[in-house]
C-alpha positions as CSV (number, residue, x, y, z in Angstrom):
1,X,-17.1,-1.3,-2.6
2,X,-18.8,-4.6,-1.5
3,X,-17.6,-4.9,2.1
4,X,-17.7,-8.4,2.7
5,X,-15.4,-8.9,-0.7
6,X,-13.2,-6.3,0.4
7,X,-12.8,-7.8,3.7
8,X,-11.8,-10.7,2.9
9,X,-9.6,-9.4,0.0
10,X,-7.6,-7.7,2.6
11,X,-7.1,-10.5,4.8
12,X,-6.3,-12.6,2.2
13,X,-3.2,-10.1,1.0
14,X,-2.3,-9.4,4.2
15,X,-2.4,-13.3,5.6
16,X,-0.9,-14.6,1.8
17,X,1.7,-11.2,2.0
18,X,3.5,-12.0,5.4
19,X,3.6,-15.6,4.9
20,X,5.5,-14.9,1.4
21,X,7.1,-12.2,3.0
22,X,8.1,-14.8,5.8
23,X,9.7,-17.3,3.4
24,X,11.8,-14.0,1.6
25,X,12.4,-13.2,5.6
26,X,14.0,-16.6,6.1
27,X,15.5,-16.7,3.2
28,X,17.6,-13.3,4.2
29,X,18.4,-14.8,8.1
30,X,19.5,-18.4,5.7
31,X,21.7,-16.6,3.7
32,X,23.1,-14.3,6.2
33,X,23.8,-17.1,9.1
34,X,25.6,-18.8,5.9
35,X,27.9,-16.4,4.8
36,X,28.3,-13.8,7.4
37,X,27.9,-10.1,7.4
38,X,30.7,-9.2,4.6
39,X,29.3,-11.4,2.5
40,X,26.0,-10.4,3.0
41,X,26.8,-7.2,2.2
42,X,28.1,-7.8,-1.3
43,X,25.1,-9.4,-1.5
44,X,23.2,-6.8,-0.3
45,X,25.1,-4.0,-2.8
46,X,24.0,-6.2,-5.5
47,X,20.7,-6.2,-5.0
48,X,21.0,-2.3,-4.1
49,X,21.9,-1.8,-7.9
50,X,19.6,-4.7,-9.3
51,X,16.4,-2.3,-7.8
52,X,18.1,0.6,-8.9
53,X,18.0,-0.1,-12.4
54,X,14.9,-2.8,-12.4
55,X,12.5,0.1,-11.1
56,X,14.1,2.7,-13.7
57,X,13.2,-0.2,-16.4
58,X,9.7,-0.6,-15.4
59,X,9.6,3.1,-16.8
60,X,6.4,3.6,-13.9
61,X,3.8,1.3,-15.9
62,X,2.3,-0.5,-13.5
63,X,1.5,2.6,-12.2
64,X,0.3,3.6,-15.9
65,X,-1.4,0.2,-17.1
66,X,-3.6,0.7,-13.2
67,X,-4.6,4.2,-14.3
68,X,-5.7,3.6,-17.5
69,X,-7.6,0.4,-16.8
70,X,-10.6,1.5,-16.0
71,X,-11.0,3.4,-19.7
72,X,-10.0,1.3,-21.2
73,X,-12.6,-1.5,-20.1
74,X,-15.2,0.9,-20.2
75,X,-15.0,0.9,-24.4
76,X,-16.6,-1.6,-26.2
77,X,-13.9,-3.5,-28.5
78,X,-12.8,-6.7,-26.2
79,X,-9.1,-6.5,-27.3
80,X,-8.0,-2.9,-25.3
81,X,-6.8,-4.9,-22.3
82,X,-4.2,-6.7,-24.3
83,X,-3.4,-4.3,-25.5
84,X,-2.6,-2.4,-22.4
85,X,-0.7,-4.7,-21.7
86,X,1.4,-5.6,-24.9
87,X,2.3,-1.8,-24.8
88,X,3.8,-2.2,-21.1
89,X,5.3,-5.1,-22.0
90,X,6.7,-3.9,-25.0
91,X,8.1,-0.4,-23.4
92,X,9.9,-2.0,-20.5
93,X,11.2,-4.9,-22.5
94,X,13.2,-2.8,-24.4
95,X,14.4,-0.8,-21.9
96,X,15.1,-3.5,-19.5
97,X,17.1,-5.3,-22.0
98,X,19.4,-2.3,-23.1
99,X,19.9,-1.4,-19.0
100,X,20.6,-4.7,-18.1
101,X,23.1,-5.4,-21.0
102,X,25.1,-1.8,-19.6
103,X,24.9,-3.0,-16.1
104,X,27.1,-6.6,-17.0
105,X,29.3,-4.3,-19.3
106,X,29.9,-1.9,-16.5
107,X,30.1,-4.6,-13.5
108,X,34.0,-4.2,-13.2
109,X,34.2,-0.8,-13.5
110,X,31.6,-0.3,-10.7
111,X,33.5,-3.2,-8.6
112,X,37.0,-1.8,-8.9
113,X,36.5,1.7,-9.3
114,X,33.5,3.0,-6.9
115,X,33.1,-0.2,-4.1
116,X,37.0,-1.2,-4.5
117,X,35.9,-4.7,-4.3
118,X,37.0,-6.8,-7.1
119,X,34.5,-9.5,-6.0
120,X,31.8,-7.5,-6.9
121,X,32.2,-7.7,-10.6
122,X,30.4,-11.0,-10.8
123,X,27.9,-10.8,-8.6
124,X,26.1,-7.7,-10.6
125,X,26.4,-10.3,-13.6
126,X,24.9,-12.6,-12.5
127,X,21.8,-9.9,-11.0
128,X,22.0,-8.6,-14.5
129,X,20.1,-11.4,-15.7
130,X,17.6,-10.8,-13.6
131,X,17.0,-7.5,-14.8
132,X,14.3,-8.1,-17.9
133,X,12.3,-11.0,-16.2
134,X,11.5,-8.4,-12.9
135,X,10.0,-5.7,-15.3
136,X,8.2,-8.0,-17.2
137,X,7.0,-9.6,-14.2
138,X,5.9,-6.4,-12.1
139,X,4.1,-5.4,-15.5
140,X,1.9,-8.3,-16.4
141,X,1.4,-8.2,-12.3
142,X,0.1,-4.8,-12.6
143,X,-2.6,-6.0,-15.2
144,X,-3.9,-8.7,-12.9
145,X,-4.1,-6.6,-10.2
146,X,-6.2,-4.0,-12.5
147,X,-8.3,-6.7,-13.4
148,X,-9.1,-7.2,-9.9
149,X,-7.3,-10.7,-9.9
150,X,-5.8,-10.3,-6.8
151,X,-5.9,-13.9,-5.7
152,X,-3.6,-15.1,-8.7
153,X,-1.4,-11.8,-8.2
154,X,-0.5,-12.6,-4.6
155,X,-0.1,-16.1,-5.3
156,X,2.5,-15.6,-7.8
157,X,4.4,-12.5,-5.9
158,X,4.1,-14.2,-2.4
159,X,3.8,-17.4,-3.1
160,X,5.4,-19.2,-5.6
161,X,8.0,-16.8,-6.2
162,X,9.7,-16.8,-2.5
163,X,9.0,-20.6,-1.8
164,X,11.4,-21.3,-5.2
165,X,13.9,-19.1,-4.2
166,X,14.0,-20.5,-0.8
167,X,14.5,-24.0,-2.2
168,X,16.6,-23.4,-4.5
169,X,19.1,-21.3,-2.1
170,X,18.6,-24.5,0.2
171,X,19.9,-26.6,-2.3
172,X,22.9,-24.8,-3.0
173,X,24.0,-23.5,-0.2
174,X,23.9,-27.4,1.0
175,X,26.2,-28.6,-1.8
176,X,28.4,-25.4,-0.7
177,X,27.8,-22.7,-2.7
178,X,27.8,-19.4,-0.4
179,X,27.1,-15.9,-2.2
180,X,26.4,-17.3,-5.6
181,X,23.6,-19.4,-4.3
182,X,21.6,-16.4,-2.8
183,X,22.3,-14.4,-6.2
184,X,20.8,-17.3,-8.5
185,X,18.0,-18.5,-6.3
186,X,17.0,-15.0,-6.4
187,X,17.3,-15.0,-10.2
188,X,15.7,-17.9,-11.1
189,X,12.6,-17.3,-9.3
190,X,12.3,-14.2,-11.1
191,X,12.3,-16.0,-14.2
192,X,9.8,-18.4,-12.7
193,X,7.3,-15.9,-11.9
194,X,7.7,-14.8,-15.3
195,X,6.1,-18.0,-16.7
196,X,3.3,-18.3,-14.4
197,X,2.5,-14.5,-15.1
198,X,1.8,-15.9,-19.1
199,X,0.3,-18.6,-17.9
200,X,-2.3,-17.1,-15.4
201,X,-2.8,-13.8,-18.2
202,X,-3.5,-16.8,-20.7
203,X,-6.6,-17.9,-19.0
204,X,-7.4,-14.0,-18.4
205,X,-6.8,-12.4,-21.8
206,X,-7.2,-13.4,-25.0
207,X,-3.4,-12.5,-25.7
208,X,-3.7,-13.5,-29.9
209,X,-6.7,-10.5,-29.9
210,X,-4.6,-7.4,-30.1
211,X,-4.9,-4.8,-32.6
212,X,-2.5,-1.8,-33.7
213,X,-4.8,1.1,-35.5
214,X,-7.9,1.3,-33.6
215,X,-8.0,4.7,-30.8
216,X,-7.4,2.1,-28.3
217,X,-4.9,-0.1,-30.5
218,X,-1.1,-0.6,-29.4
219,X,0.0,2.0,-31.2
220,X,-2.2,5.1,-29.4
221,X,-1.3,2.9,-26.5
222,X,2.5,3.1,-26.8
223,X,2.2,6.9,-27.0
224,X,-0.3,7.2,-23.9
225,X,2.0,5.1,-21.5
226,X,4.9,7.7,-23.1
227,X,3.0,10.5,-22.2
228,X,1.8,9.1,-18.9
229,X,5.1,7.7,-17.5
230,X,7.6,10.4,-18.7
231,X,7.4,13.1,-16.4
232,X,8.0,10.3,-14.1
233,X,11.3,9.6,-15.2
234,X,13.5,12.1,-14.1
235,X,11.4,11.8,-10.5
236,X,11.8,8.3,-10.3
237,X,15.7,8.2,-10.9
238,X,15.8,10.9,-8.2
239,X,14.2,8.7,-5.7
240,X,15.0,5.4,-6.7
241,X,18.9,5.9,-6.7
242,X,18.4,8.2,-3.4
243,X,16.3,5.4,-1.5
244,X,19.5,3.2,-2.2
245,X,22.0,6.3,-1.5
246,X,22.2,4.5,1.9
247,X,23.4,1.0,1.1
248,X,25.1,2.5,-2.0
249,X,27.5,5.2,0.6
250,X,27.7,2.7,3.1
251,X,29.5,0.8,0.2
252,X,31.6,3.6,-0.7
253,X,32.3,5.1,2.9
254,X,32.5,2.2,4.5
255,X,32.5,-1.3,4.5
256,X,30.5,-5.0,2.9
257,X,30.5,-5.7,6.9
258,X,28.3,-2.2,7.5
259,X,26.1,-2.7,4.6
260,X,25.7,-6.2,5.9
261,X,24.5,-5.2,9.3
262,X,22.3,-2.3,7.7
263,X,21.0,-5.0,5.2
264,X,20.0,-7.0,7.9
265,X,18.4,-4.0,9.9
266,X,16.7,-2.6,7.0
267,X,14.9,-5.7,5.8
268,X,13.2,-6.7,8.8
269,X,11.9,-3.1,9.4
270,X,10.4,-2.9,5.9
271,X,8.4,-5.2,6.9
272,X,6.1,-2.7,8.6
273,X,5.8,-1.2,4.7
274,X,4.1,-4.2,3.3
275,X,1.2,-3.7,5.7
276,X,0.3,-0.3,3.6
277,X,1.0,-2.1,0.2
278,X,-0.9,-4.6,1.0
279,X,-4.3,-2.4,1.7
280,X,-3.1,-0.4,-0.9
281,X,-3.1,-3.3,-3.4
282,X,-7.1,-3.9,-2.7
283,X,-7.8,0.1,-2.7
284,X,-6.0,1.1,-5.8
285,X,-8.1,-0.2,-8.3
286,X,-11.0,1.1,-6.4
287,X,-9.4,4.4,-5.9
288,X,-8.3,4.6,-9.9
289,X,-12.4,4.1,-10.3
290,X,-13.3,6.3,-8.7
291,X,-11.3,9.3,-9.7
292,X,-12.1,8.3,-13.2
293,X,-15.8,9.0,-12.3
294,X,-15.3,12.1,-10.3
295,X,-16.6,10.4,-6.7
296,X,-15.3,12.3,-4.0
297,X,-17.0,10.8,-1.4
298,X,-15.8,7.8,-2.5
299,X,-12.2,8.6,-2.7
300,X,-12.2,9.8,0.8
301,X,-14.0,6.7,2.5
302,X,-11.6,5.1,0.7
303,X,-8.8,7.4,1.5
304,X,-9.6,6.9,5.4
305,X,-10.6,3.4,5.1
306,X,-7.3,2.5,3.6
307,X,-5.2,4.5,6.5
308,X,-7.5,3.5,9.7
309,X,-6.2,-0.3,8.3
310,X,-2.8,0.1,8.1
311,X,-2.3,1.8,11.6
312,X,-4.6,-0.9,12.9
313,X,-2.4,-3.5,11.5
314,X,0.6,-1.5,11.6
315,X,0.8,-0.4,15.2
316,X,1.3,-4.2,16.8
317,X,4.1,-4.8,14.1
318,X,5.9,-1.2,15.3
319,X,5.4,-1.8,18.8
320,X,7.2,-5.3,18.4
321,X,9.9,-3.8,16.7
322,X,10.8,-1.2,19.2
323,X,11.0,-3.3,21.9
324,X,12.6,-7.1,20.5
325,X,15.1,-5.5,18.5
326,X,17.6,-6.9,19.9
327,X,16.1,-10.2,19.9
328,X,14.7,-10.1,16.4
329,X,18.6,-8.8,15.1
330,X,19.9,-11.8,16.5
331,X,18.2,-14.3,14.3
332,X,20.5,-13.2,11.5
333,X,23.5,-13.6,13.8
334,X,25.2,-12.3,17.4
335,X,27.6,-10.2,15.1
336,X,24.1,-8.3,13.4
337,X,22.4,-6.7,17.3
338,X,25.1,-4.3,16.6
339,X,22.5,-2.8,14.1
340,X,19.9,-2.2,17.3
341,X,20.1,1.6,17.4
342,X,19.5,1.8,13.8
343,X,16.8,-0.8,14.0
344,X,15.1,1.1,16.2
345,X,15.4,4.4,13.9
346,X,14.7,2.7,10.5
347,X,11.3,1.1,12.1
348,X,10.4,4.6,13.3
349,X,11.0,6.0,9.4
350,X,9.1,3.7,8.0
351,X,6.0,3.4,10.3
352,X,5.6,7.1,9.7
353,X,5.3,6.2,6.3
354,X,3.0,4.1,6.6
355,X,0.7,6.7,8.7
356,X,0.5,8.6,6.2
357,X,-2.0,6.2,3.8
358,X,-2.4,6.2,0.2
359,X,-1.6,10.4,-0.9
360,X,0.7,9.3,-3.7
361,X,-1.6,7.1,-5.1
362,X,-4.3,9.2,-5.4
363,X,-1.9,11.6,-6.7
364,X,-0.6,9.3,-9.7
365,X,-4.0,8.9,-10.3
366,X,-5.4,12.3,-10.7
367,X,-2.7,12.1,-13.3
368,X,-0.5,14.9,-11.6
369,X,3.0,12.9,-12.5
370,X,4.5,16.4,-13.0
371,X,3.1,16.9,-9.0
372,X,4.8,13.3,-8.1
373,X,8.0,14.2,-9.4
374,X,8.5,17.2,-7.7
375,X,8.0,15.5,-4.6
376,X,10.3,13.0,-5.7
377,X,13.2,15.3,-6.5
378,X,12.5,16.9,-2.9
379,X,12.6,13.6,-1.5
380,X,15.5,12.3,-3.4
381,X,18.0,16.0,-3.0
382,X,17.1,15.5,0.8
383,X,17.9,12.0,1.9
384,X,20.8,12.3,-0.8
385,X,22.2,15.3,1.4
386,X,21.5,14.0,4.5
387,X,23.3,10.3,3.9
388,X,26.5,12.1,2.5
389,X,26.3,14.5,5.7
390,X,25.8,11.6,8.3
391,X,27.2,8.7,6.6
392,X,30.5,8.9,7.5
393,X,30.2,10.4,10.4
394,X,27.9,8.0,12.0
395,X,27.7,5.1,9.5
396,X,24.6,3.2,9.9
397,X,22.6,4.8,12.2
398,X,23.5,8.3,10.1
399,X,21.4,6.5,7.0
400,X,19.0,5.2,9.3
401,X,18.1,8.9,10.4
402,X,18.7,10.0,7.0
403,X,15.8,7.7,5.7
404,X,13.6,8.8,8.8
405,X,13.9,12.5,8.1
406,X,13.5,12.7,4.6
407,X,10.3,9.8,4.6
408,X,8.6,12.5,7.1
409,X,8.8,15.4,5.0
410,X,8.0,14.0,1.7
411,X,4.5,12.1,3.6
412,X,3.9,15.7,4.9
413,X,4.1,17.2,1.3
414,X,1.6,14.5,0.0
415,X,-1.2,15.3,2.3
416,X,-0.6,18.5,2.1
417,X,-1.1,18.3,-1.7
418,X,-4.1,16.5,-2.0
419,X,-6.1,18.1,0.5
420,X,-5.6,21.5,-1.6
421,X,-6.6,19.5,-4.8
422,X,-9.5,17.3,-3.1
423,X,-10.5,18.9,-0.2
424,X,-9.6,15.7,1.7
425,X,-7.2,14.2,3.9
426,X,-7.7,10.5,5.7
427,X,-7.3,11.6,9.8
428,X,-10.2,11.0,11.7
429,X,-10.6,10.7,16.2
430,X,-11.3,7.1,15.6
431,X,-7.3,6.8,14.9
432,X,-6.4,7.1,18.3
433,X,-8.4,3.8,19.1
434,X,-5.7,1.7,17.4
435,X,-2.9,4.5,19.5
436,X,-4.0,3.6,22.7
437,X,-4.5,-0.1,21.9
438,X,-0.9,0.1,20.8
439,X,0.5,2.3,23.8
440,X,-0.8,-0.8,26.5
441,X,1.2,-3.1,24.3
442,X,3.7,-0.9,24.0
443,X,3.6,-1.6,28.0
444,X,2.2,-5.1,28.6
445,X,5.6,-6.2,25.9
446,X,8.1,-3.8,28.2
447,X,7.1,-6.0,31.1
448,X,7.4,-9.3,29.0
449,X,11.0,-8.0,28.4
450,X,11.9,-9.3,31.9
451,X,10.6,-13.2,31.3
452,X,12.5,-15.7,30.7
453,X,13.7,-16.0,27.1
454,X,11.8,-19.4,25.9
455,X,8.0,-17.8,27.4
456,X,9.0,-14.7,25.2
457,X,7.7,-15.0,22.2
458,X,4.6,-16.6,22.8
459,X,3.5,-14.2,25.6
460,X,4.2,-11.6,22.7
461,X,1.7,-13.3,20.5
462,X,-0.7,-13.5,23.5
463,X,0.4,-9.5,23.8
464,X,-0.7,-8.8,20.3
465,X,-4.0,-11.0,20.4
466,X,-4.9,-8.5,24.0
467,X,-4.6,-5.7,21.3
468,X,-7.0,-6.9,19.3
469,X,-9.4,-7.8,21.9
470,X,-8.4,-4.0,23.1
471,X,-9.3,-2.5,19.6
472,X,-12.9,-4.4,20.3
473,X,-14.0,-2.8,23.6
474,X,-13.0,0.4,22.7
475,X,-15.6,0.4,19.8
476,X,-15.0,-0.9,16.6
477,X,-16.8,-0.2,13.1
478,X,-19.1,-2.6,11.4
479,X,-16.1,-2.8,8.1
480,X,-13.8,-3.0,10.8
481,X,-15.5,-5.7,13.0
482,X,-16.0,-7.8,9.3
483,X,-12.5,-8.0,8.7
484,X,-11.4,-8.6,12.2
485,X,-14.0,-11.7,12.0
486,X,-12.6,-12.6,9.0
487,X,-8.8,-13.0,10.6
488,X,-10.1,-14.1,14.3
489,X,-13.2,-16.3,13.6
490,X,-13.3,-17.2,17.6
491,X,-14.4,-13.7,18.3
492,X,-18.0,-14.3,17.0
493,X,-18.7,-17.0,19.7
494,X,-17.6,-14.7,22.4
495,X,-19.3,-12.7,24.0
496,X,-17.6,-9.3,23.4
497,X,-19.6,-6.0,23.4
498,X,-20.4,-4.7,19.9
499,X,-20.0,-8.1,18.1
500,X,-23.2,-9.5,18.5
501,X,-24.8,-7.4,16.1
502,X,-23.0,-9.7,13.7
503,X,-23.5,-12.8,15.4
């Protein structure tokens, strides 16, 4: 990998991530201060199912169209990526069409019979629609980002895609619309992304070059994203309906005003997740390469590289967390700090996630989807158990430690897996830099705990900007030092021990 390009691919998908993931963020608090924690959790419950049955309907092809990529540029006719992609587009199409078409047949049973909320029935109509325009979406995404396009990727997904459905929502909610304005900003800017997807693949592919009977044509195609994604199925219905077991019980057990509050919880802490997705977005073309040419070496650099990043980044968001959650909860609402505890639990869950880099991707690449699904079942029987167990017993914070438990043991699994395939794992001693950096935040933002309110939160950005400069003195590497350059540009005019060889 060229490490200046990398560098500044990274901080370009993290910086362009969190500010689109900022707009989505304000979009949630909007909508929740509007309507209020009931509402927000038949909101919420609609979305639950929406992802449910969106990720079943992209069938795993991103997945597929970024491991098959690299063959398929490596062959000489100039039409395979097309049709790559007309075969992903063709698969999930269907199937998003017929899923989406049983969801807004089966709203009012769902509504009346499992959430016992007759309100419901309309709201998963109106997320129905929705339904094709995400697959094809995430799909034709998946082909820029394979075509190492990242800069027209993220500006689509983060971008143009939130800022819509933020003014939109806006709008409505101002002429007073409540619920229904959430549910068809949302939708919309689905469809929205959609068109500029054609648009920027337009000026990337020569869409009217596709053929059907070469070895490479759509045909072969069809049946090699089959044979790819297939295992996969029964693995990713396990986990994609057992990642949502929690909003999906606390809808059944208990009430729109829990799922509210766990909405709210859950959505900030995610937050932490987009940190590894966003290295993992550079990397996983690189990784895919790689494997495809047998480079061990390479994978692990890469494999480490991609871990020592998130924790970097990761660690100053967890740390944040942990300590304001209270404060952050409050944003949404007085009636949403109720969520703290969970908070608190949900960040943990998903910051060891994080820790524990990019195993399933290297797994999905190797091409061991059989290997994936196990671990998905595993994951999915396990937090499945564990929500119906705690659930009603402790309501949110029982799916909070729920998620924690079962994220832990699936990570473990992962490692565990491809170190006996590869011989590698991404650990190294330089991790507990970023650790210790993070423990005196951990401290300095205790102590800022007891200052007055309005000094706050920009002592906490001071707080995270003393991490950084921590991270420096205790030794930093050269990649490292590029892409901390690259974010902080004032660090090369001072004088700071082990910058100046890049001065």
């Amino acid at each position: 990998m060229n490490v200046n390009k990398t560098a500044k691919g990274t901080v370009f998908i993290f910086v362009a991530t969190f500010i689109g993931l900022g707009i989505s963020y304000f979009f949630g608090v909007l909508v929740a201060r509007f309507i209020g924690p009931s509402s927000y959790g038949q909101f919420s419950l609609g979305l639950t199912l929406f992802n449910v049955i969106a990720i079943l309907s992209v069938f795993g092809l991103d997945n597929a169209i970024l491991k098959y990529m690299p063959e398929y540029s490596n062959k000489d006719q100039v039409n395979n990526d097309i049709n790559l992609l007309l075969s992903g587009l063709i698969i999930g199409g269907v199937i998003s069409v017929i899923l989406s078409f049983l969801f807004y047949l089966n709203s009012e049973y769902l509504s009346n019979k499992i959430f016992n909320d007759e309100d419901l029935s309309l709201i998963f109509k109106y997320f129905s629609i929705g339904i094709p325009a995400y697959v094809l979406t995430t799909i034709s995404l998946s082909m820029l980002q394979a075509k190492h396009n990242i800069y027209l990727r993220i500006s689509i997904k983060y971008f143009s895609e939130p800022l819509i459905k933020i003014l939109i929502a806006g709008g409505l909610l101002f002429i007073g619309l409540e619920i229904e304005a959430a549910i068809l900003a949302f939708v919309f800017s689905l469809w929205f992304s959609l068109i500029l997807c054609y648009i920027g693949l337009r000026r990337n592919l020569n869409i009217s070059s596709f053929s059907l009977d070469e070895k490479y044509g759509v045909r072969s195609t069809l049946r090699n994203l089959f044979t790819y994604s297939s295992p996969l199925l029964i693995g990713l219905i396990f986990i994609t309906v057992a990642n949502r077991s929690d909003f999906i019980l606390l809808g059944y057990m208990k009430t729109s005003f829990d799922v509210g509050l766990y909405a709210a919880a859950f959505q900030t802490t995610a937050i932490i997740v987009i940190v590894l997705q966003s290295v993992e977005s550079i990397v996983a073309p690189h990784i895919s390469e790689a494997l495809n040419t047998k480079e061990i070496e390479k994978i692990n650099n890469i494999y480490t590289m991609s871990l020592r990043w998130v924790v970097i980044l990761g660690v100053p968001l967890f740390v944040i967390f942990i300590t304001q959650a209270k404060l952050i909860l409050s944003i949404f609402g007085e009636e949403f700090v109720a969520a703290t505890t969970a908070f608190v639990v949900l960040a943990t869950g998903h910051f060891i996630n994080l820790t524990t880099g990019s195993s399933n991707y290297i797994l999905l690449f190797l091409g061991r989807t059989k290997l994936v699904m196990l671990n998905q079942i595993i994951n999915s029987i396990l937090i499945v158990l564990l929500n119906v167990l705690l659930i009603n017993e402790y309501g949110i914070l029982g799916a909070a430690i729920s998620m924690l438990v079962a994220t832990l043991v699936v990570n473990v699994i992962r490692i565990v897996q491809v170190y006996r395939i590869l011989n590698i794992h991404p650990y190294e001693l330089y991790l507990l830099k970023p650790v210790v950096a993070g423990i005196l935040l951990y401290v300095v933002v205790l102590i800022l705990n007891n200052v007055d309110i309005v000094y706050q939160v920009p002592l906490i950005f001071l707080s995270i900007l003393l991490y950084v400069v921590g991270l420096v003195l205790l030794g930093m590497r050269e990649f490292d030092k590029q892409i901390l350059l690259t974010i902080f540009p004032l660090l090369n005019k001072l004088n700071i021990r082990g910058f100046r060889s890049l001065n």
